[in-house]
C-alpha positions as CSV (number, residue, x, y, z in Angstrom):
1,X,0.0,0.0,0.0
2,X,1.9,3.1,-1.2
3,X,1.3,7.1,-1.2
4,X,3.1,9.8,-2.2
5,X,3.1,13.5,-1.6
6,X,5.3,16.0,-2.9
7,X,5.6,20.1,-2.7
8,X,7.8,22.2,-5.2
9,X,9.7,24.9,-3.4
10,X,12.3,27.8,-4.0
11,X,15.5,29.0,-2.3
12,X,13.5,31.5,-0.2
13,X,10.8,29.0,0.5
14,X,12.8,25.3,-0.1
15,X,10.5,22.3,-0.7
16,X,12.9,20.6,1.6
17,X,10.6,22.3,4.3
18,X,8.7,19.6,4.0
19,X,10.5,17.5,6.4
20,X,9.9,19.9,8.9
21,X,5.9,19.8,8.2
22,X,5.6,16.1,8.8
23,X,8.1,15.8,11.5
24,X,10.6,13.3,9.3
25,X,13.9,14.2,8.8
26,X,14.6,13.7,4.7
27,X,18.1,12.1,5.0
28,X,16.6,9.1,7.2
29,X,13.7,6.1,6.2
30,X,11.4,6.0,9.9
31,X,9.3,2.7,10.9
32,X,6.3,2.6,12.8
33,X,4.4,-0.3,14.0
34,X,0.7,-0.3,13.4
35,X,-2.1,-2.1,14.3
36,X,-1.9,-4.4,11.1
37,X,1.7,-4.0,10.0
38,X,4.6,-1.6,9.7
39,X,4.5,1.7,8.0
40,X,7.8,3.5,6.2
41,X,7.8,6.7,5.7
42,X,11.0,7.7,3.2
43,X,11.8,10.7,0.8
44,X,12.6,9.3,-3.1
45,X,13.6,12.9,-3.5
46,X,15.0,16.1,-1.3
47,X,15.8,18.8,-3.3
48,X,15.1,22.9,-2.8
49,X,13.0,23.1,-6.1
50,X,10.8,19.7,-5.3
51,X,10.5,17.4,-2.6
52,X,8.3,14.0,-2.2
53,X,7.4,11.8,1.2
54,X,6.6,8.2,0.1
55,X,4.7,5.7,3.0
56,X,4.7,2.1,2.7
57,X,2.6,0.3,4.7
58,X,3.0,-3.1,4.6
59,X,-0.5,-5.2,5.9
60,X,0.3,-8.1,7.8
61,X,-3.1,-10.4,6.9
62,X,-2.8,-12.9,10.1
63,X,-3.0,-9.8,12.6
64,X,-5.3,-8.3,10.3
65,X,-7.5,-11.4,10.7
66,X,-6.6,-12.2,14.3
67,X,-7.3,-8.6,15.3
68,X,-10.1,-7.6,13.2
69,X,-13.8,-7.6,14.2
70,X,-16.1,-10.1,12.0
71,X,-13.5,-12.3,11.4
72,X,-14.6,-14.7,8.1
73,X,-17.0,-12.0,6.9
74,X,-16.2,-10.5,3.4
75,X,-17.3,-6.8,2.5
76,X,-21.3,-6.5,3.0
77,X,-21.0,-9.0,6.1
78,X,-21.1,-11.5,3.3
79,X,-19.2,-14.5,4.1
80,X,-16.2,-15.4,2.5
81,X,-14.2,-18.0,1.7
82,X,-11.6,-19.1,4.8
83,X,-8.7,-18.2,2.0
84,X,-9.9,-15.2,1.1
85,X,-9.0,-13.7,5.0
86,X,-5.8,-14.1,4.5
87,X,-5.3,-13.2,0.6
88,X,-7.4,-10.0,-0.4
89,X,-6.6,-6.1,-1.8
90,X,-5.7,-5.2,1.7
91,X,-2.2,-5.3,1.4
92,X,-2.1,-3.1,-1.8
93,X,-5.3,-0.9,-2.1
94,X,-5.4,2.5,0.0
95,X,-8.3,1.7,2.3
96,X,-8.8,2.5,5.8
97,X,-5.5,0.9,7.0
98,X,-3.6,3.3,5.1
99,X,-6.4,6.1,6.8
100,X,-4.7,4.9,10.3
101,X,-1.4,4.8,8.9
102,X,-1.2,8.8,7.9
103,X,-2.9,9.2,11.5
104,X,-0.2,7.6,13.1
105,X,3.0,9.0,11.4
106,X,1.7,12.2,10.0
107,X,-0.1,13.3,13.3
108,X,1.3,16.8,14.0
109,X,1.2,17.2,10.5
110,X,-2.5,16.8,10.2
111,X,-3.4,18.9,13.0
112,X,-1.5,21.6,11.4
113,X,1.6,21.9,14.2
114,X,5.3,22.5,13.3
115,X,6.9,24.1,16.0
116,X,10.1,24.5,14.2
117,X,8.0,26.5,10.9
118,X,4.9,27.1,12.2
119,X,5.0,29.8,9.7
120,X,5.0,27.1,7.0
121,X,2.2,25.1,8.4
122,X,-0.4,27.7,8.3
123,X,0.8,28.4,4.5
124,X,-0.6,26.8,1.8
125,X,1.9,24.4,-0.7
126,X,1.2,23.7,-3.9
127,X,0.9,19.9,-3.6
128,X,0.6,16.3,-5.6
129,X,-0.9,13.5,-3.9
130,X,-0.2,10.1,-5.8
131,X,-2.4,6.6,-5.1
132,X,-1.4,3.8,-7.2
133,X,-4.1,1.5,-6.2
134,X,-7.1,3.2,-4.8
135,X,-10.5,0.9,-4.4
136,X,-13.3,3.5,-6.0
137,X,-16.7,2.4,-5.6
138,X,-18.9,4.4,-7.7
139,X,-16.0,4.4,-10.2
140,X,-13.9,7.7,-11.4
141,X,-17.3,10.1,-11.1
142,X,-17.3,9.5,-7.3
143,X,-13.6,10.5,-7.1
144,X,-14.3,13.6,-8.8
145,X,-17.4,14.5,-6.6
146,X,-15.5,13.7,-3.5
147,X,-11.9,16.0,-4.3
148,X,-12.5,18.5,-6.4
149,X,-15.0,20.6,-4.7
150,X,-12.1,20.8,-2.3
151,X,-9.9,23.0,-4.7
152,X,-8.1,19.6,-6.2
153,X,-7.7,18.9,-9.5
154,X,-8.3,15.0,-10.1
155,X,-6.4,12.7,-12.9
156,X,-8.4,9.4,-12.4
157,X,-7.0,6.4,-14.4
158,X,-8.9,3.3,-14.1
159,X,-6.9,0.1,-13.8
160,X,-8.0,-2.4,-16.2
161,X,-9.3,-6.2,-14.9
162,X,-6.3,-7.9,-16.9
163,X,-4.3,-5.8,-19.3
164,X,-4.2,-9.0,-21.5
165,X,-8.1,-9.2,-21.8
166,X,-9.4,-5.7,-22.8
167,X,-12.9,-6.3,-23.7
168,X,-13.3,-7.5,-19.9
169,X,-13.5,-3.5,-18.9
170,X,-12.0,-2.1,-16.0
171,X,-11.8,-3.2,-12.2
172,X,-13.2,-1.6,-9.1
173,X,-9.1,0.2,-9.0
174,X,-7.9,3.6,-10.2
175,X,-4.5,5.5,-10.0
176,X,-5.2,8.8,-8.3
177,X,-3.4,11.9,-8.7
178,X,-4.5,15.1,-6.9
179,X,-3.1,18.6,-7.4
180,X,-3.4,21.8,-6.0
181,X,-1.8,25.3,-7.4
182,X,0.0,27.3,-4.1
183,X,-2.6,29.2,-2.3
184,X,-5.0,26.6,-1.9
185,X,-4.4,24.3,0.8
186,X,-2.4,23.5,3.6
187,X,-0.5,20.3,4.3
188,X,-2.6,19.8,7.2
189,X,-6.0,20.0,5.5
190,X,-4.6,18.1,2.7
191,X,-3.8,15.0,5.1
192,X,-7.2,15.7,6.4
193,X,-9.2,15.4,3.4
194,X,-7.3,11.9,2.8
195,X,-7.6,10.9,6.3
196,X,-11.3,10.7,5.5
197,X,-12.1,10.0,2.5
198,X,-9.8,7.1,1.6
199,X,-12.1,5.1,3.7
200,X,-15.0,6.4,2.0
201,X,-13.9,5.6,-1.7
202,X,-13.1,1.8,-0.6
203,X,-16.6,2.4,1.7
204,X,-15.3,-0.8,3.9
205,X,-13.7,-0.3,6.9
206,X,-11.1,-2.8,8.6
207,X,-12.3,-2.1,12.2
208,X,-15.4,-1.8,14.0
209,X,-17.0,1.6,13.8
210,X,-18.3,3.1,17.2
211,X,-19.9,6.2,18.7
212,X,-16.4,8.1,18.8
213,X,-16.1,7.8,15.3
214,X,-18.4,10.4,14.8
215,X,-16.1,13.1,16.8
216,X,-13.0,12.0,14.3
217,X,-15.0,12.8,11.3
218,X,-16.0,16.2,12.3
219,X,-12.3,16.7,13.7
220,X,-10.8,15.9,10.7
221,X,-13.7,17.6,8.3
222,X,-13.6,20.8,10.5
223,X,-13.6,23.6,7.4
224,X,-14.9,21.7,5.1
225,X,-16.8,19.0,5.5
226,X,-19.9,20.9,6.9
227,X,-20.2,22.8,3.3
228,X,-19.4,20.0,1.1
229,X,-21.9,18.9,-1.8
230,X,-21.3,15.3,-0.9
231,X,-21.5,15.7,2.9
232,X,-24.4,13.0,2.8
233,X,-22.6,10.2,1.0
234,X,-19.1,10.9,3.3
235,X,-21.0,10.6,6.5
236,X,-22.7,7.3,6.0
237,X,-19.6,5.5,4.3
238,X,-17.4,6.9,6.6
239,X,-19.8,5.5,9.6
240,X,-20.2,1.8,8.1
241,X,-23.8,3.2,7.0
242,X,-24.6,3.2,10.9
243,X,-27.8,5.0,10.6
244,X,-27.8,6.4,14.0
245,X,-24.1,7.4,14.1
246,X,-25.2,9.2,10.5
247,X,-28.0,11.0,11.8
248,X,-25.7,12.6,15.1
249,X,-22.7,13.7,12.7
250,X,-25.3,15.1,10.1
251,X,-27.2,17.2,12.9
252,X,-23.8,18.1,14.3
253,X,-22.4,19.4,11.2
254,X,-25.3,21.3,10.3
255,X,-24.8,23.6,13.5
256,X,-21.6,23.9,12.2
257,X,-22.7,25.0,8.8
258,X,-25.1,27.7,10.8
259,X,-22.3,28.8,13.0
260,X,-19.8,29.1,10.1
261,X,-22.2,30.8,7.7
262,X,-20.6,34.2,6.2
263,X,-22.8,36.6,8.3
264,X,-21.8,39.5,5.9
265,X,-25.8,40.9,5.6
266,X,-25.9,40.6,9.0
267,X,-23.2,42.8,10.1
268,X,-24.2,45.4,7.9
269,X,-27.3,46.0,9.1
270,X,-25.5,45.7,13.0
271,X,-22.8,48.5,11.6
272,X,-26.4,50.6,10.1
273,X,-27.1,53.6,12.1
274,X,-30.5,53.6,14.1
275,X,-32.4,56.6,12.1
276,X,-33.4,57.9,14.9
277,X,-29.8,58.4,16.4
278,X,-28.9,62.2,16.1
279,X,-26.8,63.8,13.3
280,X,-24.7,65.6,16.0
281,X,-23.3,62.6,17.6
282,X,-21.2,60.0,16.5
283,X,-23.0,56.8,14.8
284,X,-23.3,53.9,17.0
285,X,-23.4,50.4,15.3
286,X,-26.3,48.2,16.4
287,X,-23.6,45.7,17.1
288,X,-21.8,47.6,19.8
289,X,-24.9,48.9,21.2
290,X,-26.0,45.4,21.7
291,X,-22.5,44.2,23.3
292,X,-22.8,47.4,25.9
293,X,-26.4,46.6,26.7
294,X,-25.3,42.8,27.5
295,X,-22.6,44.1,29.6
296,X,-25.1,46.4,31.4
297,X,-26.9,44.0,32.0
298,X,-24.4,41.2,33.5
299,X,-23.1,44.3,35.4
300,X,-26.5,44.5,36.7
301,X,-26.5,40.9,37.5
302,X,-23.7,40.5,39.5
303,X,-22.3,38.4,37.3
304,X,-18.5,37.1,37.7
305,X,-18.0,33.9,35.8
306,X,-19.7,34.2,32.8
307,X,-20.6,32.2,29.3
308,X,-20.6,33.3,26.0
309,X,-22.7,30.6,24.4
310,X,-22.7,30.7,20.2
311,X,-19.3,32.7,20.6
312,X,-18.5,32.2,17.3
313,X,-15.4,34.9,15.9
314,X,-15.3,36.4,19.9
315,X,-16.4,40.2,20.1
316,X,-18.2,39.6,23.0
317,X,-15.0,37.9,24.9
318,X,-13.0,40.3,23.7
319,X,-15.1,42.9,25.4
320,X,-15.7,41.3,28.2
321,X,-12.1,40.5,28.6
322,X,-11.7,44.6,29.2
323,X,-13.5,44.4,32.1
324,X,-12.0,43.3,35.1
325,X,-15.3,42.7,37.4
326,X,-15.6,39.7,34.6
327,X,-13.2,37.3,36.7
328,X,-13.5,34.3,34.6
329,X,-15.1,34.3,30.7
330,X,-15.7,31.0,28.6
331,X,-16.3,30.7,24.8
332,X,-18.4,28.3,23.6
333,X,-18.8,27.5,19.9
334,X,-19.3,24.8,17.7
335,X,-16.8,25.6,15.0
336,X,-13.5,24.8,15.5
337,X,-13.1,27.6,12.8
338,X,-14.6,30.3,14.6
339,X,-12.6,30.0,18.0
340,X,-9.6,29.8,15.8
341,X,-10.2,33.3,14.6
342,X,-11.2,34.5,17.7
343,X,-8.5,33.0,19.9
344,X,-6.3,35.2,17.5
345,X,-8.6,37.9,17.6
346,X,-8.0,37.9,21.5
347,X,-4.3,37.0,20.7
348,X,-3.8,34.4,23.3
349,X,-0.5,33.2,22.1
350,X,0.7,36.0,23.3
351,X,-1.5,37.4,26.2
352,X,0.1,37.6,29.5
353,X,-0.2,34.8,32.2
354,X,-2.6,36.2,34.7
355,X,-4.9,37.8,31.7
356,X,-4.8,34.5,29.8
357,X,-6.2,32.7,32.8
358,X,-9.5,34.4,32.9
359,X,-10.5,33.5,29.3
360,X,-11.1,29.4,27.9
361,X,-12.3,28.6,24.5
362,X,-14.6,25.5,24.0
363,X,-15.7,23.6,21.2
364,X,-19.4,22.0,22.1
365,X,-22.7,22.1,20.8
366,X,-25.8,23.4,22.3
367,X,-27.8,20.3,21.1
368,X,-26.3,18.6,23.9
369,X,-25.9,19.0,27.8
370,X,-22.4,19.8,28.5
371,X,-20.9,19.4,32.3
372,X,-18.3,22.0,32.0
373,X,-21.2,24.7,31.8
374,X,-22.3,24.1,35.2
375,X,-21.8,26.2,38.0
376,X,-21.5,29.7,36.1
377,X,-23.2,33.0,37.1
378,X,-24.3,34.0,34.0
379,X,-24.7,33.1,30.3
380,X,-25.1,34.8,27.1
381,X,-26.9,33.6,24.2
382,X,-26.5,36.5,21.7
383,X,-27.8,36.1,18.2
384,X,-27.7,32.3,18.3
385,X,-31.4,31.2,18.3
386,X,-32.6,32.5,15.1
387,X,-29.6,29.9,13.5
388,X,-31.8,27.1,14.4
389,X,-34.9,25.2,13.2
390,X,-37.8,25.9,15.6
391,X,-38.0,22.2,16.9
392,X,-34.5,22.2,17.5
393,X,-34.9,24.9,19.9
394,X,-36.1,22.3,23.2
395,X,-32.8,20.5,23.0
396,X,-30.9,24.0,23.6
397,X,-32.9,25.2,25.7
398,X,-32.8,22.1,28.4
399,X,-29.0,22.2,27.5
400,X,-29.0,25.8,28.8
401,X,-31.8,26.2,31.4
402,X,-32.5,22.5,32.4
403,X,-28.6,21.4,32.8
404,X,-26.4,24.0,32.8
405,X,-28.4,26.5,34.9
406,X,-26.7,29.7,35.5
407,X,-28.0,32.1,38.0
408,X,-28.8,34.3,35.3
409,X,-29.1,34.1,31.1
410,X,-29.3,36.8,28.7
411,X,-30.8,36.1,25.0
412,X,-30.7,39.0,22.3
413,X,-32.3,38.0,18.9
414,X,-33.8,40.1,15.6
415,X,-37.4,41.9,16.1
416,X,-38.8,41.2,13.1
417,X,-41.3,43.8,13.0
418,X,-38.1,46.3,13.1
419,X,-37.1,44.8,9.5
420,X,-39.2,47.5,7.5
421,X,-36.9,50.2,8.8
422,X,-34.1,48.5,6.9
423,X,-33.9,50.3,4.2
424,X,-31.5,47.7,2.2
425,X,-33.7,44.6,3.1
426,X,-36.3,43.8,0.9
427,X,-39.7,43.1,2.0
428,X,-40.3,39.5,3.6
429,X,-36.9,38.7,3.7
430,X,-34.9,37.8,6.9
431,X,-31.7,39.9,8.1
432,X,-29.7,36.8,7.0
433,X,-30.1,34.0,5.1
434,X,-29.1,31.3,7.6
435,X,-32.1,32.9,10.0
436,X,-34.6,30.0,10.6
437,X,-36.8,32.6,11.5
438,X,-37.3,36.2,12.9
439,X,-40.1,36.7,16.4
440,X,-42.0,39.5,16.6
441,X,-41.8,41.2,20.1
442,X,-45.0,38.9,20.8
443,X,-43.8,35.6,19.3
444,X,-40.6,36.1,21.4
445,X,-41.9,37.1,24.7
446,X,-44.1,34.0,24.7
447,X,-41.5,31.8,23.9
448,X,-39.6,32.8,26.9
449,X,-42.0,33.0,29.5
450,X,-42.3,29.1,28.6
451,X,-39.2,28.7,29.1
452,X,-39.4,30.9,32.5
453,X,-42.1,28.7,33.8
454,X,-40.8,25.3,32.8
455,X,-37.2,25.8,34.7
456,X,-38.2,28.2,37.6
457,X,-36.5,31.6,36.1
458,X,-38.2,35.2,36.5
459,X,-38.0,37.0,33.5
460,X,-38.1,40.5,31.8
461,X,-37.5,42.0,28.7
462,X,-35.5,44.9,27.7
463,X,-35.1,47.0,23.8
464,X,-31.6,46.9,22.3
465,X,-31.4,49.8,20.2
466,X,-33.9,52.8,19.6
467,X,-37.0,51.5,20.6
468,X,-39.5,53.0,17.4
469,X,-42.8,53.6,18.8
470,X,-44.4,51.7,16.0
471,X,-42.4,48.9,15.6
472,X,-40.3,48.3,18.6
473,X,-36.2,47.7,18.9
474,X,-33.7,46.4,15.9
475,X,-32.8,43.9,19.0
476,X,-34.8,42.6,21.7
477,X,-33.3,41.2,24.8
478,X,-34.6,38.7,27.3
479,X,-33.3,38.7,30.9
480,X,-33.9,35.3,32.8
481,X,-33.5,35.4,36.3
482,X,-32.9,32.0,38.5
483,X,-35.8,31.5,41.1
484,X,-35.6,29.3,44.3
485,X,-39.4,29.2,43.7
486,X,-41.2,26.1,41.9
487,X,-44.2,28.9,40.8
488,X,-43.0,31.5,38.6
489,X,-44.3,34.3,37.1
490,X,-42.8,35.3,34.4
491,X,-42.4,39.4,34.4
């Protein structure tokens, strides 16, 4: 089983640098044991204008037998003949095993670290992926479908049944090539995108699939995976077609799809200036107004410990961070994309010890309770529930109210009736197109006075922005209190 990557280079930039990105030194061959056999990892060629990494991995078939679950079942749980365990395309067709093999000897790689050019590893290469034997089921079309949405461009070369015999077609094999021009993608998203979709293209896997494989697909498709045309078909190959492991990483990734959508017609209505702000002052985007009336209001509260739930690029972190009352401040997003830009944002890399210590960044979703949101004063959900489908909305608000139960919870979210003051949104359409939906000041106040009533919380409502006397705020704000008392009425 053999792959090949390789990265052309110059004398300011030298391919060489390669070696550095996957953590093997060029000069030397390195052996790792596996599960199944031994992987190689060795450099055919080392030069400043182009460098290539080869890995072997040579299957053992008795471990892969002896260890493997289903043992005398052939793809489809069919069963197989007792010879065809031990003499099969593992050995020589990229599958799965070679999946666990980049994982293994190309891990820092993969998650994009290179502490000697860290420079280089969040720089994209212009990069050649070779496969010589690559199991495609769905033939070369698949291939396509799969890569090239992904920036690659894809040679595909089906491998015929017997070279001798022609007019018996071609086999279930290609020989992949993948390119992509510098500029594109990174080493580390590159060894991501084979990491999971090797597996999918032979759509067998060598191991039994459980629950946790679920969290290493959305690791390893964090960026992409979410947006991708064939997100369907990767999820169920890539889960054995485990319906129920399917279902959790599809819901999953579409929160990540909401919390990663471009918000660019949302933020320029927040930078819009209320019209009924005065000439002589200096415009106040909605935005900020909405992050000082949170504040306010935490301030208000009493509020110490405090979580930013639906974080997403970290503006409110960032301003909460100024504030020194805010002892300890907690980011919670689903996107690993998002806290990426907002742990830079806040510069933690370089933020000072004791500063550094008040602020955490958390991937999790709001689907699901979550143990490390216990025990706060306060939590913000701010612009986060209009991202979701109505009958989603139960799960996050047990999550939030039923589990995690802060003393306090503030949720901002769009007044729809506000939307005819827009002058730049047409009529009947949402602020963004992501919104599931938009409440009027009715529809919302409703909604959480349910939610007041079914987890013992107070609560009252207060405008964010000019408050029009015929339509209401741009933003309306809820402000739950925590109540000792089993009867509550809701302000």
């Amino acid at each position: 089983m053999f792959l090949t990557i390789s990265t052309t280079g110059t004398a300011q930039n030298p391919a060489t640098d390669l070696g550095f990105l996957l953590h093997k030194h060029p000069d030397n061959r390195h052996t790792r044991n596996v599960s199944y056999g031994t992987a190689h990892v060795f450099f055919p060629e080392a030069a400043t204008g182009r460098c290539t990494a080869a890995l072997l991995l040579e299957v053992d078939p008795v471990a892969l037998v002896r260890r493997g679950k289903g043992k005398g079942k052939g793809r489809g749980g069919a069963p197989d003949a007792a010879l065809a365990q031990y003499v099969n395309d593992r050995p020589y067709a990229a599958s799965s095993l070679l999946a666990v093999a980049l994982s293994a000897v190309f891990s820092s790689a993969m998650r994009g670290v290179c502490e000697a050019r860290p420079e280089r590893a969040a720089r994209p290469l212009p990069l050649r992926v070779e496969v010589p034997a690559l199991p495609a089921s769905g033939g070369a079309g698949v291939v396509r479908a799969l890569f090239e949405p992904l920036g690659w461009t894809v040679t595909v070369t089906p491998v015929p049944l017997d070279v001798r015999f022609p007019h018996w077609g071609d086999s279930r094999y290609v020989q992949l090539v993948l390119e992509v021009p510098d500029g594109k993608l990174t080493l580390g998203e590159a060894l991501r995108h084979l990491y999971v979709l090797l597996p999918v293209l032979d759509d067998a896997k060598h191991y039994w699939v459980s629950p946790d494989e679920v969290d290493k697909l959305l690791r390893a498709g964090d960026g992409w995976l979410a947006h991708h045309p064939e997100q369907e078909l990767i999820t169920s190959r890539y889960l054995a077609r485990r319906r129920s492991l399917t279902r959790e990483a599809k819901e999953r990734l579409e929160l990540v799809r909401l919390a990663d959508a471009d918000d660019t017609d949302v933020e320029e209505l927040d930078n819009a200036v209320d019209e009924e702000t005065d000439t002589d002052t200096a415009p106040v985007p909605l935005a900020l107004r909405r992050r000082e009336a949170i504040l306010a209001a935490l301030t208000a509260a009493g509020a110490a410990r405090v979580l930013d739930l639906g974080c997403g690029q970290g503006q409110l972190v960032q301003a909460l961070l100024q504030d020194a009352r805010f002892t300890e401040i907690v980011g919670l997003d689903v996107s690993m994309r998002a806290l990426t830009v907002a742990s830079r944002r806040l510069d933690l890399a370089r933020m000072g010890e004791r500063r550094a210590e008040r602020v955490t960044l958390l991937q999790g979703s709001l689907a699901y309770t979550d143990k490390r949101l216990k025990g706060y004063d306060a939590a913000v959900l701010s612009e986060v529930i209009e991202h979701l489908d109505v009958e989603r909305l139960p799960a996050l608000e047990y999550a939030v109210f039923g589990s995690a139960r802060p003393r306090t919870v503030l949720v901002t979210t769009p007044n729809v009736e506000y939307n005819v003051r827009w002058e730049s949104l047409p009529a009947g359409h949402v602020r963004h197109g992501d919104h599931r939906f938009e409440w009027t000041r009715a529809q919302f106040r409703a909604w959480a006075r349910e939610v007041a009533e079914r987890h013992a919380y107070g609560v009252e409502f207060a405008p964010v922005g000019d408050d029009d006397p015929e339509v209401g705020p741009p933003t309306q704000m809820a402000v739950f209190t925590r109540t000792d008392r089993k009867e509550v009425r809701a302000a």
